[in-house]
C-alpha positions as CSV (number, residue, x, y, z in Angstrom):
1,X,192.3,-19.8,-15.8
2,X,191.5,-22.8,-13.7
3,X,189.8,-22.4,-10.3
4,X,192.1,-22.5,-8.1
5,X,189.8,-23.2,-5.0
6,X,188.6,-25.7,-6.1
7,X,189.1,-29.2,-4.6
8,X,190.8,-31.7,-6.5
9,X,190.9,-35.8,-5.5
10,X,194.4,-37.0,-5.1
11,X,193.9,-40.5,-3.4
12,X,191.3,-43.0,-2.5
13,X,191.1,-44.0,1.3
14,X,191.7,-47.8,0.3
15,X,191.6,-48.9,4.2
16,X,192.3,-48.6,7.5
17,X,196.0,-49.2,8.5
18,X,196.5,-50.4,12.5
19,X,193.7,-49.5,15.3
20,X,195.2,-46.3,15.8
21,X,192.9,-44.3,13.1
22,X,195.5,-44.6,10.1
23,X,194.1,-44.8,7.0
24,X,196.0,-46.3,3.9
25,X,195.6,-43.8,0.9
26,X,195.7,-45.1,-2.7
27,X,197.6,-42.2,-4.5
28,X,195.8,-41.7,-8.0
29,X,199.7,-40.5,-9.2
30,X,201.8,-42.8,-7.0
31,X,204.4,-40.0,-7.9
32,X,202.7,-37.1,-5.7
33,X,204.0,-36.1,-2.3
34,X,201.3,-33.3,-2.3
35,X,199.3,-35.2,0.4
36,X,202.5,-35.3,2.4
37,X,202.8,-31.7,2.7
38,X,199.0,-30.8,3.5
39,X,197.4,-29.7,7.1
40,X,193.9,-29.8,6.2
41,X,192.3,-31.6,3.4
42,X,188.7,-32.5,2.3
43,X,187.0,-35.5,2.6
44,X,184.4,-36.6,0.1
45,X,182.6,-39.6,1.2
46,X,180.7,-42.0,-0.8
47,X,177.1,-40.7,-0.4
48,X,178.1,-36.9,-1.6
49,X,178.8,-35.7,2.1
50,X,182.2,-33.4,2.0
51,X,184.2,-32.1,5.4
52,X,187.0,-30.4,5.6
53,X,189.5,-32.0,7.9
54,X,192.8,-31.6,9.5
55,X,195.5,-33.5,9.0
56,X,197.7,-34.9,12.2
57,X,200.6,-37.1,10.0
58,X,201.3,-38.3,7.0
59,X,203.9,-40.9,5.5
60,X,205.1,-42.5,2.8
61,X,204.4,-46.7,2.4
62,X,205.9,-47.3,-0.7
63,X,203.6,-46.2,-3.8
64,X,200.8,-45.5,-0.7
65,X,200.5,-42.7,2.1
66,X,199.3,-43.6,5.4
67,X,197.8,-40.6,7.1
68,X,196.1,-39.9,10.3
69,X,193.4,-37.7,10.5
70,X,192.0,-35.6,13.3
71,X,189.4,-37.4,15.5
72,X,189.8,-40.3,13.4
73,X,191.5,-42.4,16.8
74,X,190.5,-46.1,16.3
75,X,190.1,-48.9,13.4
76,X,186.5,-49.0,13.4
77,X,186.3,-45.2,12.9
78,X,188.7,-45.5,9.7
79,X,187.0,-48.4,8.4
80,X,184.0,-45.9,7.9
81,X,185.7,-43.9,5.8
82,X,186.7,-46.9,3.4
83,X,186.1,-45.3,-0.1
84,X,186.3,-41.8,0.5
85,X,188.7,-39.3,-1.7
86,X,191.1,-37.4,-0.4
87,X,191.1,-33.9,-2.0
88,X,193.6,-30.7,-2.0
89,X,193.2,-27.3,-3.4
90,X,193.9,-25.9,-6.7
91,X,196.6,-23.7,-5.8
92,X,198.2,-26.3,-3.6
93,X,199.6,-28.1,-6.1
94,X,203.5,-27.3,-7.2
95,X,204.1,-24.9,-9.8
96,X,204.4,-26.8,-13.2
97,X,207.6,-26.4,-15.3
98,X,207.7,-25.0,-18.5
99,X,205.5,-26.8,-21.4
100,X,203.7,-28.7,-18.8
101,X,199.8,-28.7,-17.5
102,X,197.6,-30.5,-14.9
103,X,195.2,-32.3,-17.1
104,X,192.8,-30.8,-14.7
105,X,193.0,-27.4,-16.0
106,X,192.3,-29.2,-19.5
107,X,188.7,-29.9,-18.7
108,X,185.9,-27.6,-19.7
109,X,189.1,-26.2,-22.5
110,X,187.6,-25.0,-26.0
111,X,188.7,-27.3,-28.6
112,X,189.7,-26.2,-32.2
113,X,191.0,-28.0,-35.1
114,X,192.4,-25.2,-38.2
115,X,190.9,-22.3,-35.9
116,X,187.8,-24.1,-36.3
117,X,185.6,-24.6,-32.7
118,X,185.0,-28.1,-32.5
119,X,183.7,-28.7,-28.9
120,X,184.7,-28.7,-25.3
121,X,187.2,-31.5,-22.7
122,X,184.9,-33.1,-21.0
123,X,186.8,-36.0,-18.7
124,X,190.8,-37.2,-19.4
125,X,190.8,-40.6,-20.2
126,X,193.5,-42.7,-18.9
127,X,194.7,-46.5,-20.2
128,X,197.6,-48.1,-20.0
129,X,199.4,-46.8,-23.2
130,X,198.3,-43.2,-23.0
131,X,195.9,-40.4,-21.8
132,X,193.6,-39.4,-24.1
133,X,190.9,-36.2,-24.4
134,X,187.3,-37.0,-24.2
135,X,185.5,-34.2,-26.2
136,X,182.1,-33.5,-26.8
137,X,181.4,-32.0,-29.8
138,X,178.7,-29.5,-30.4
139,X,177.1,-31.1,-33.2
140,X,175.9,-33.8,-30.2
141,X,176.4,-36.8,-32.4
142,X,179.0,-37.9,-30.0
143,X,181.9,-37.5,-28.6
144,X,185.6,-38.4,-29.8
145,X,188.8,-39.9,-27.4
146,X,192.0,-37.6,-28.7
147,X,195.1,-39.4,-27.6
148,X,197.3,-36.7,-26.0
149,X,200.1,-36.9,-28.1
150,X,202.2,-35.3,-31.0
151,X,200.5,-36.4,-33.7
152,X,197.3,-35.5,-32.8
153,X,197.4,-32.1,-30.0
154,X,199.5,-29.4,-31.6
155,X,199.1,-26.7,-28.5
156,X,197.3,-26.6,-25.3
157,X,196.8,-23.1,-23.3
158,X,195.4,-23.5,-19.9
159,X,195.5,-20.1,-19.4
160,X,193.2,-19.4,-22.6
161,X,191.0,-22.4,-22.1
162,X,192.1,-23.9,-25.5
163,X,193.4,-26.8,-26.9
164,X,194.5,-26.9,-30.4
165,X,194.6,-30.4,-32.5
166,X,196.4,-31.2,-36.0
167,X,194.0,-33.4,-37.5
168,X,191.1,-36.4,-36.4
169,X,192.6,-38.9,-39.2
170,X,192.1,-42.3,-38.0
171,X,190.1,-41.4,-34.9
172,X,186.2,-42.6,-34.8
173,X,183.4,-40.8,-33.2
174,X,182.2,-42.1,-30.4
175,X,178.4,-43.3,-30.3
176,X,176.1,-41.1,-28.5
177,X,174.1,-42.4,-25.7
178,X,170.6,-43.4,-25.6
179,X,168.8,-42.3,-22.6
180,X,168.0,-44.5,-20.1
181,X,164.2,-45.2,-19.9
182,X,162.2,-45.3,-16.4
183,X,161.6,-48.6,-15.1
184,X,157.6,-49.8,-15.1
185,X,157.0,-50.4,-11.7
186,X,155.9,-54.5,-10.9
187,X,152.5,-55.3,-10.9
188,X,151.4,-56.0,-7.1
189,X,154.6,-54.7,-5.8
190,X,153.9,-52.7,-2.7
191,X,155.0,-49.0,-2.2
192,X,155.9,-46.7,-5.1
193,X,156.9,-47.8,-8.8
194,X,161.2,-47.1,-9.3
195,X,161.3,-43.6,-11.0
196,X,164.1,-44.3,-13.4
197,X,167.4,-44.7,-13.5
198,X,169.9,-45.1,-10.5
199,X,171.5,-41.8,-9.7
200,X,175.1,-41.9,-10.3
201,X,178.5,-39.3,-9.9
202,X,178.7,-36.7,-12.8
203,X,181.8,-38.0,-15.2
204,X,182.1,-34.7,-16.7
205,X,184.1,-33.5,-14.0
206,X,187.1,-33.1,-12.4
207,X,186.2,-34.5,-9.1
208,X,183.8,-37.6,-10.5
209,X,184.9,-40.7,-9.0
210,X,188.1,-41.8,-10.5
211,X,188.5,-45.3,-12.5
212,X,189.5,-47.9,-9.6
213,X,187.9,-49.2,-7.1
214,X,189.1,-49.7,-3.3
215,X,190.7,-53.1,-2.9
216,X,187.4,-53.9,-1.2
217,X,187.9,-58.1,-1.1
218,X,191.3,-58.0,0.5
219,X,192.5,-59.4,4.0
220,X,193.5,-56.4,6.8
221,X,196.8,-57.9,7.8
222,X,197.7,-54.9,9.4
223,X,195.8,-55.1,12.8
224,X,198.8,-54.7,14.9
225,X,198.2,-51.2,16.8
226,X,202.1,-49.8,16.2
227,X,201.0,-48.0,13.5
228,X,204.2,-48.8,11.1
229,X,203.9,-50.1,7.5
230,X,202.5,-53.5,7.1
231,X,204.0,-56.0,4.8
232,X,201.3,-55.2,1.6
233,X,202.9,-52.0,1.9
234,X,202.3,-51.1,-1.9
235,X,199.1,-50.3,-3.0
236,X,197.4,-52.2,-5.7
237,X,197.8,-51.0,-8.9
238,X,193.9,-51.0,-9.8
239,X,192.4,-49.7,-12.6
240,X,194.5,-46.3,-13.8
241,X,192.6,-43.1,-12.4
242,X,192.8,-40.3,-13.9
243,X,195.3,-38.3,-13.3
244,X,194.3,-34.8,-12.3
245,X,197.3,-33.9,-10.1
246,X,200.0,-35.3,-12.5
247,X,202.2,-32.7,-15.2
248,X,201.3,-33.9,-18.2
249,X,204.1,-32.0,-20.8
250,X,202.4,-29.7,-23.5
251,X,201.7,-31.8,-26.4
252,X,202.8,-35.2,-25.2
């Protein structure tokens, strides 16, 4: 069963909307009114930190949600939070229909292929087209992108953990990556030599940083302080996330 406390990202704060502490939220499923409906939610910020915070208002802006947050009263307090996503329990989210799943109970599922265990979901891969599986296989040679469809995922069970595929024909394994090797540090350089590669977000789960970035090189037109929609009232579209909070139907 999936953990239903656990926090799940549904937006991006993309900016701060007015100098009233709004904040424009970039919805990863521009479909969701989950954050419309929420009191608290948890902020993760950029450097790890996480807080738990109420939520005053919330409102549509076309494919965006502008929400005000507690203690957040003025623009330069929102602009802080620039980047930060916007998370909402497990067992928040609406009950799916029949045949449908949240791709976020999908990852960390056993996957078989003829009742054969093959390896595990690692991350749901999103593009244009489709969404596909990442799965890691165990014999560590790499892992393999399953596109979620028909011909290719026969049955998924969130409850049991499992998906169950038809066949791999015409799907390549993916290289496996090389390790990243420490960097020497320069000769005469003061202080102490790097020790290796820049620490990054864990793409294995649910909650790593979703594909998209913040619309970080555009102009804040929305300065006014009345706090109603400004005219770039649709987000941009970005790079598709993926889509934890979105029904995905079983097999599609």
């Amino acid at each position: 069963m999936a953990d239903l406390d656990a926090w799940v990202p549904l937006a991006e704060i993309a900016r701060p909307h007015g100098v009233r502490g709004e904040v424009r939220l970039k919805l990863f499923n521009k479909a969701s009114d989950v954050l419309l409906e929420r009191d608290e939610v948890l902020l993760r910020l950029a450097d790890g930190e996480e807080h738990e915070v109420s939520v005053e208002r919330a409102r549509r802006a076309d494919d965006a949600v502008l929400m005000k947050l507690y203690s957040v009263d003025d623009r330069e307090r929102a602009e802080e939070l620039r980047g930060a996503l916007v998370c909402v329990r497990r067992r928040d989210f609406p009950q799916p229909e029949d045949g449908e799943f949240y791709t976020v109970d999908v990852v960390g599922a056993e996957v078989r292929l003829n009742g054969e265990r093959l390896g595990v979901v690692t991350e749901i891969m999103s593009y244009p087209t489709l969404e596909a599986l990442l799965v890691r296989f165990d014999d560590g040679k790499g892992d393999w992108e399953i596109p979620l469809t028909e011909t290719y995922v026969g049955k998924v069970d969130t409850a049991a953990r499992l998906v169950e595929l038809l066949t791999l024909d015409d799907l390549e394994q993916l290289p496996a990556k090389k390790p990243k090797k420490p960097k020497r540090p320069r000769r005469g350089a003061g202080g102490q030599g790097s020790g290796g590669a820049a620490e990054g977000g864990e793409p294995g789960e649910l909650d790593h940083q979703p594909a998209g970035s913040p619309e970080d090189g555009a102009a804040d037109d929305d300065v006014s302080g009345d706090g109603a929609a400004d005219d770039d009232a649709s987000a941009d579209d970005g790079a598709a996330s993926d889509e934890a909070e979105s029904a995905r139907p079983d097999g599609a």
